[in-house]
C-alpha positions in Angstrom: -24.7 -29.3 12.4 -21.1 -27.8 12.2 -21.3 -24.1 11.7 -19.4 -22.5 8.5 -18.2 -19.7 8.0 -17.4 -18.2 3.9 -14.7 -15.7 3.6 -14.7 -14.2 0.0 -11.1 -13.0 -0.9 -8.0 -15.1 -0.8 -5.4 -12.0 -0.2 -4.0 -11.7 3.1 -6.8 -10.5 5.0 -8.7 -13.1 4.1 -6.3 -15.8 4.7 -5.8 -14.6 8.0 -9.0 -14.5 8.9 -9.6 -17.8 8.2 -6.3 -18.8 10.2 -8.3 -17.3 13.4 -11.0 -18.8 12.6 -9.2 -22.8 11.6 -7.3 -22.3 15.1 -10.5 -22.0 16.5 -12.0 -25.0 15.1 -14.6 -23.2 13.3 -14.6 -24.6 9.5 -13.9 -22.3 6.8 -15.2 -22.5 3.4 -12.7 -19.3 1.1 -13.7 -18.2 -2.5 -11.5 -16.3 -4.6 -12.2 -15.3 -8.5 -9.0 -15.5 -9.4 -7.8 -19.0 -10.4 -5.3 -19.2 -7.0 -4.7 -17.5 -3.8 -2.7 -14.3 -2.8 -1.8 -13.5 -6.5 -1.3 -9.7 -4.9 0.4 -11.3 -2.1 2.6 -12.8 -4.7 3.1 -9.2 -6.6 4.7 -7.9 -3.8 7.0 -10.4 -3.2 8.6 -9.2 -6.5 10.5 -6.4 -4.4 11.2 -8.7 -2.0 8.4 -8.9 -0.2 8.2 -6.4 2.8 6.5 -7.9 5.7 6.3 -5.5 8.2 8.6 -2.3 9.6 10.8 -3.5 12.9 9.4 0.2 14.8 7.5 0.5 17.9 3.6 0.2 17.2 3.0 3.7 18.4 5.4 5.2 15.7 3.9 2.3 13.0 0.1 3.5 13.7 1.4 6.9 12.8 1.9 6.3 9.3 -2.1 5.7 8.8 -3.3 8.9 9.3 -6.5 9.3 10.0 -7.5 6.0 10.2 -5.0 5.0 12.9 -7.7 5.1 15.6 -9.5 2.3 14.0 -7.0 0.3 12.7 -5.2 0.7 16.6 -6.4 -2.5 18.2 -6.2 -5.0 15.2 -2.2 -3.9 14.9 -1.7 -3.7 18.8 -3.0 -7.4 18.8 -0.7 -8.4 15.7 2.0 -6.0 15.9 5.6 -6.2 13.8 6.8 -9.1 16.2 3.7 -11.1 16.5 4.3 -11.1 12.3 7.7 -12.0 12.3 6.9 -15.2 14.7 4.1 -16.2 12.5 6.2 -16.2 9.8 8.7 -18.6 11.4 6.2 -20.8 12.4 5.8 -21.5 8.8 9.3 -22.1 7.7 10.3 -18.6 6.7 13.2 -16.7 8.6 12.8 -12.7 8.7 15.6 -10.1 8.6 15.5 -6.3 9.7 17.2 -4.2 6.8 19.1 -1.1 7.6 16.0 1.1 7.3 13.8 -1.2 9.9 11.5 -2.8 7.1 11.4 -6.8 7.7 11.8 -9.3 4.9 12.4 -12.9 4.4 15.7 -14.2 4.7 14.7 -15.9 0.9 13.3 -12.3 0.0 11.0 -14.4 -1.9 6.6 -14.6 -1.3 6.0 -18.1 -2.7 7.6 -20.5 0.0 5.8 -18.3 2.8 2.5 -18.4 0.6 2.5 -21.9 -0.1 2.9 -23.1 3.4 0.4 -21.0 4.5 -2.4 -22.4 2.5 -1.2 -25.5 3.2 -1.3 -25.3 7.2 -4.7 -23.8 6.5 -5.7 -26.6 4.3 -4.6 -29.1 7.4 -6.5 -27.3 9.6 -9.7 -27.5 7.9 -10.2 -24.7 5.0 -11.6 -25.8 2.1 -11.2 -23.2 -0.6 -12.8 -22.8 -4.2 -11.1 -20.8 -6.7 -12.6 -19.3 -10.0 -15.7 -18.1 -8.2 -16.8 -14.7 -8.6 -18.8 -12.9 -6.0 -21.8 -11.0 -7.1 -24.3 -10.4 -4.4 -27.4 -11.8 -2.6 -30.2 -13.7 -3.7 -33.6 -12.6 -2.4 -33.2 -15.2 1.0 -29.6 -13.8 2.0 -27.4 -16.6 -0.1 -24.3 -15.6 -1.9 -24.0 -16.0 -5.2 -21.0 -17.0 -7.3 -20.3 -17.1 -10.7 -18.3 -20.6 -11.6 -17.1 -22.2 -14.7 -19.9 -24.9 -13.7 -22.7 -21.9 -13.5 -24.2 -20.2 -11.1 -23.5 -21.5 -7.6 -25.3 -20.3 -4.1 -24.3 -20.6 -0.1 -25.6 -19.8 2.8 -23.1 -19.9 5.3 -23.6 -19.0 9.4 -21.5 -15.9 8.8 -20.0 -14.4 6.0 -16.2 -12.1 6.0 -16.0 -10.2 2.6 -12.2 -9.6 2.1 -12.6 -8.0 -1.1 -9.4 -5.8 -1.6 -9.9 -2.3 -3.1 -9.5 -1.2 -6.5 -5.9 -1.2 -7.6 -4.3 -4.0 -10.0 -7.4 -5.4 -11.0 -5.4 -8.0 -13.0 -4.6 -9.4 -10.0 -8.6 -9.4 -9.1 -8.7 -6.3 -7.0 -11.1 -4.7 -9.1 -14.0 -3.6 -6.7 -16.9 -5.0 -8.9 -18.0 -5.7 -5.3 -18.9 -2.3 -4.9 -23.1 -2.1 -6.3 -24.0 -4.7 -4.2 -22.5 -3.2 -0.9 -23.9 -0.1 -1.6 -27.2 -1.2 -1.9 -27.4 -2.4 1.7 -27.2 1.6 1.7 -23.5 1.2 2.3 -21.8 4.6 1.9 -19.1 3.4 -0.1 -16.3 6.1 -0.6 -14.9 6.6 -4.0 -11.6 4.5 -4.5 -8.6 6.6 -5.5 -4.8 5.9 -6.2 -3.1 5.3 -2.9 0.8 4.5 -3.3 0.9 5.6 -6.5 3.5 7.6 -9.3 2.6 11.0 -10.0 2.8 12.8 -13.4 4.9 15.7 -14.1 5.4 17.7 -17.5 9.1 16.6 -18.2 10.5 18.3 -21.5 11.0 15.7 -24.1 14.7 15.9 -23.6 14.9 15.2 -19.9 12.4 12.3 -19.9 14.6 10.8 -23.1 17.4 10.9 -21.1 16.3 9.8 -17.5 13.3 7.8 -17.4 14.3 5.2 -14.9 17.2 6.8 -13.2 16.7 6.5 -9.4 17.5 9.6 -7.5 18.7 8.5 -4.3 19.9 10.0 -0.6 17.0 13.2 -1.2 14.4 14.6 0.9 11.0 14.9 0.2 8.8 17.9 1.3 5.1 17.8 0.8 2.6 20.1 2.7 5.5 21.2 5.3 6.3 17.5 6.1 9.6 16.2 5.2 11.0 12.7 4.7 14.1 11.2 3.5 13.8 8.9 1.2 14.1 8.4 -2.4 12.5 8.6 -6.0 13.1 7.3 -9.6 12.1 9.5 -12.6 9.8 8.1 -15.2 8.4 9.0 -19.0 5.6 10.3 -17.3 6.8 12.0 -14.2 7.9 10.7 -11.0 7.5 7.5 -8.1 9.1 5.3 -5.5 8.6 4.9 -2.1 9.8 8.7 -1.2 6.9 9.9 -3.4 4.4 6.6 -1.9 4.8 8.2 1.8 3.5 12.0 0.3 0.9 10.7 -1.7 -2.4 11.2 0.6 -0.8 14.7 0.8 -0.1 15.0 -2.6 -3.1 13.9 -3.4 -5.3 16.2 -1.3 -3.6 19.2 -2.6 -4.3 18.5 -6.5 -7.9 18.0 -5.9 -7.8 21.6 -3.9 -5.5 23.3 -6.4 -5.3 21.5 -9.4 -1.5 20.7 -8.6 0.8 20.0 -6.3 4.3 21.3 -5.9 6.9 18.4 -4.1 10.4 19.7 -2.8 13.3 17.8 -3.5 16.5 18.1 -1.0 19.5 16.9 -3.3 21.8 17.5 -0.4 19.9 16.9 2.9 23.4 16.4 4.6 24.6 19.6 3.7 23.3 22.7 5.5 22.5 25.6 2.4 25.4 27.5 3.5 27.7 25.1 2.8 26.0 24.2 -0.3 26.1 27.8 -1.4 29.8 28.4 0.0 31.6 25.3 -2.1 29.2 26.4 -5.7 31.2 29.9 -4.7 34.7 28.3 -5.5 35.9 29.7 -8.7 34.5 27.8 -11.9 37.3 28.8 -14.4 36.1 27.8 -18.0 34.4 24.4 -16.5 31.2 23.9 -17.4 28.4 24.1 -15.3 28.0 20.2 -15.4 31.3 20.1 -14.7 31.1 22.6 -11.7 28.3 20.5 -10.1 30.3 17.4 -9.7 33.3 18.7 -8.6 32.0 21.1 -5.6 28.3 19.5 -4.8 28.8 16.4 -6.2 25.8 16.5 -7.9 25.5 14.6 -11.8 23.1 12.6 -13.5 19.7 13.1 -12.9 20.1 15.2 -9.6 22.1 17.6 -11.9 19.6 17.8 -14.6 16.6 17.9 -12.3 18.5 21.5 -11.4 18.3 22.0 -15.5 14.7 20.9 -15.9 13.1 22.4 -12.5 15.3 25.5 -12.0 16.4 27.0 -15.2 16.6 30.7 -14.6 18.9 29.9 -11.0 21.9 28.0 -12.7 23.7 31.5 -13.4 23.7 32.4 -9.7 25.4 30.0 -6.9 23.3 31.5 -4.2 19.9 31.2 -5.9 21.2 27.2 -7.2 22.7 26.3 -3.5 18.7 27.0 -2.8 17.6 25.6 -5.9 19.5 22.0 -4.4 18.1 22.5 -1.2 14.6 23.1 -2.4 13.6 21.9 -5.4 9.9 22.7 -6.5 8.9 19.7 -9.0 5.0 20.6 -10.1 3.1 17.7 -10.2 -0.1 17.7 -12.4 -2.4 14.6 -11.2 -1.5 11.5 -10.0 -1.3 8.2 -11.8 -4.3 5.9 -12.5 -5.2 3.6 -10.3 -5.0 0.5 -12.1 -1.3 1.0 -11.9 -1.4 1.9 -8.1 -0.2 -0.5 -5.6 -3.0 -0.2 -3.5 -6.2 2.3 -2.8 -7.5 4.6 -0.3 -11.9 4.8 -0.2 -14.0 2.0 0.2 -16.0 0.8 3.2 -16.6 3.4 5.7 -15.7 2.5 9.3 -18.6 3.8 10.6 -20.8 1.4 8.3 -19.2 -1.3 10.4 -19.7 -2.0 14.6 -17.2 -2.2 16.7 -16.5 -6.0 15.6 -16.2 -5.1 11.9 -20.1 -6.9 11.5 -21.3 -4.6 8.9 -24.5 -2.9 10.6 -26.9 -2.6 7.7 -26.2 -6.7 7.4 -26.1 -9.1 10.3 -24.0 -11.6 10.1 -22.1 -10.0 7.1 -18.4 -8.4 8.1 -15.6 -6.7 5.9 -11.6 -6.9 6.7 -8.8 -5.7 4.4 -8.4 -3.5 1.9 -11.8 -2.7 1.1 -12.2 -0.7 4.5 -11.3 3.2 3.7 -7.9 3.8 4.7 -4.4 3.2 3.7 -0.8 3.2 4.2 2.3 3.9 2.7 4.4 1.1 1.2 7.3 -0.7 3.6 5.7 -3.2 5.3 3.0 -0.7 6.9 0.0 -1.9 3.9 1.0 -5.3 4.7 0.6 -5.9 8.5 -2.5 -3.9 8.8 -4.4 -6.0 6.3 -3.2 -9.2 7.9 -3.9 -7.6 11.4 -7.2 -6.8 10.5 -7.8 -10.0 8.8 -6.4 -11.6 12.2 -9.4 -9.4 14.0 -12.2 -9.9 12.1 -11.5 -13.8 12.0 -11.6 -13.6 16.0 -14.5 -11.3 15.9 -16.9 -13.6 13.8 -15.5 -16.6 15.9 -16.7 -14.8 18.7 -19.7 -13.8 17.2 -20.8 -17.2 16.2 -20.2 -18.5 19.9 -22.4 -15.8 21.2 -25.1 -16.9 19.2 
């Protein structure tokens, strides 16, 4: 008989895994509890879908952190141009923006998404929506929750490509969790990854700017500094300049209880200059006033100067440094529902060297619900297909061994 293999996850770990797998001629048998694939996929694809950053790997693998030893050979093997040639094998031309992050020429997910699952289809996956995962039965089958009851398969090997735990509307809810961890599983706690951050804004200042993007800043946390950008909400602050802080960020509130991020307002300007054209005489212009026409500074960069700094606006040396380095306290970060993704999950070192989990034969884990995580801009999305990519060719491998 044929051997099958069940992946359980239609994001894009999984569907790459069973693309390795389909190329292989090994069939492929994907359940997902949502009622259709790649609805987080989908999500992202809202902002235009960011594919993958156009850098060399080495400077790519050093946005992971600490986890960039383990996720090095799954991206070497599927780097930013190996993803950009997939992608045109399925119909959908890429671009490199200004800033190096790759998108389709459409800017759109669904025409990518939807000739993917249908190449896969061609090839031999056979997928089964509205099934829910929920563990092992006492001989090693999985068990699914249907709409036509309880269903159970026993498959040659078995990829869990789970996700973590952030917009669990979209099914990445990490009810997966008990059953993992009683294969005694370490499972680290799931926590907000790239993810807004709140900050006590006075009612005033959060009436008046909630939504207004600050743009063309730099972003210091923990003595690392970024260019980048931000946008001011009811609750406090987010965007992708706050996304690439936010392991940082993160770390620092659990040790302190808060977290203070510096905003440059003017990181073309050295301070001197800054503090030399606030000198020029200010007449009977207001302060408002004063800002625009020497620093250029108004809307919500001006009043971040308000809200942040209120005891240096009556001295130009103490506000040049005030625009330079602006302390913003940040209280805790958002929850992780809202989150885009999640850092915890499946240790690693619970897995071998082939991502087989080692407290389960025959059982691996790809994606998301591994413990690490990236910042937003293409980095999330490459490593979970890369490691999707791996894991496919490491059961594949695994199956012809036996």
């Amino acid at each position: 008989m044929p051997v099958t293999v069940a992946i359980v996850g239609g994001g894009p770990s999984g569907l790459m895994a069973a693309e390795a797998l389909t190329r292989r001629g090994i069939a492929v048998d994907l359940y997902d509890a949502m009622p259709s694939l790649g609805r987080k996929f989908l999500m992202a694809g809202k902002s235009g879908l960011n594919l993958t950053h156009a850098e060399p790997v080495d400077k790519l693998l050093a946005h992971f952190g600490g986890a960039q030893r383990d996720l090095e050979n799954a991206i070497e093997h599927f780097p930013p141009n190996a993803v950009r040639e997939w992608a045109a094998a399925l119909g959908t031309k890429t671009f490199v923006g200004t800033s190096g992050h790759v998108f389709p020429k459409s800017m759109k997910a669904a025409p990518l998404l939807r000739a993917w699952i249908r190449d896969l289809k061609a090839r031999g996956l056979t997928v089964y929506v509205r099934h829910k995962w929920s563990g092992w039965d006492e001989d090693g089958s999985l068990i699914f929750d249907t709409p036509g009851g309880t269903k159970r398969v026993n498959p040659d090997a078995t990829i869990l490509a789970l996700g973590g735990a952030s917009w669990p509307q979209l099914g990445s809810d990490a009810s997966w969790v008990q059953s993992v961890k009683e294969l005694g599983v370490d499972v680290q706690l799931f926590e907000a990854a790239n993810c807004g951050f709140n900050v006590a804004w006075s009612d005033h200042f959060k009436e008046r700017f909630a939504g207004e993007p600050v743009k063309a800043i730099a972003l210091t946390a923990d003595d690392v500094r970024l260019n980048g950008e931000c946008v001011v909400t009811e609750y406090g602050i987010e965007g992708s300049g706050i996304y690439q802080h936010a392991r940082a960020l993160r770390n620092i509130i659990k040790e302190k209880g808060e977290a203070t991020l510096r905003l440059d307002l003017m990181p073309d300007v050295s301070l001197d200059k800054v503090i030399a054209r606030l000198a020029k005489p200010r007449g009977s212009k207001s302060l408002s006033t004063h800002l625009k026409k020497t620093v250029f500074l108004s809307g919500a960069k001006a009043n971040l100067l308000r809200e942040c700094a209120p005891d240096r606006l009556d001295d130009m040396e103490k506000l040049g440094e005030a625009i330079k380095s602006l302390p913003i306290k940040l209280t805790s970060a958002r929850p992780i529902e809202e989150a885009i993704s999640s850092a915890g999950g499946v240790p690693f070192e619970a897995l071998d060297d082939e991502f087989m989990l080692t407290s389960r034969p025959g059982t691996f884990c790809t994606g998301e619900m591994l413990n690490w995580e990236a910042p937003t801009g293409g980095y999330l999305l490459n490593a979970c297909m890369a490691l999707g990519r791996s894991c496919g060719v490491a059961v594949a491998n695994y199956l012809k061994s036996r």
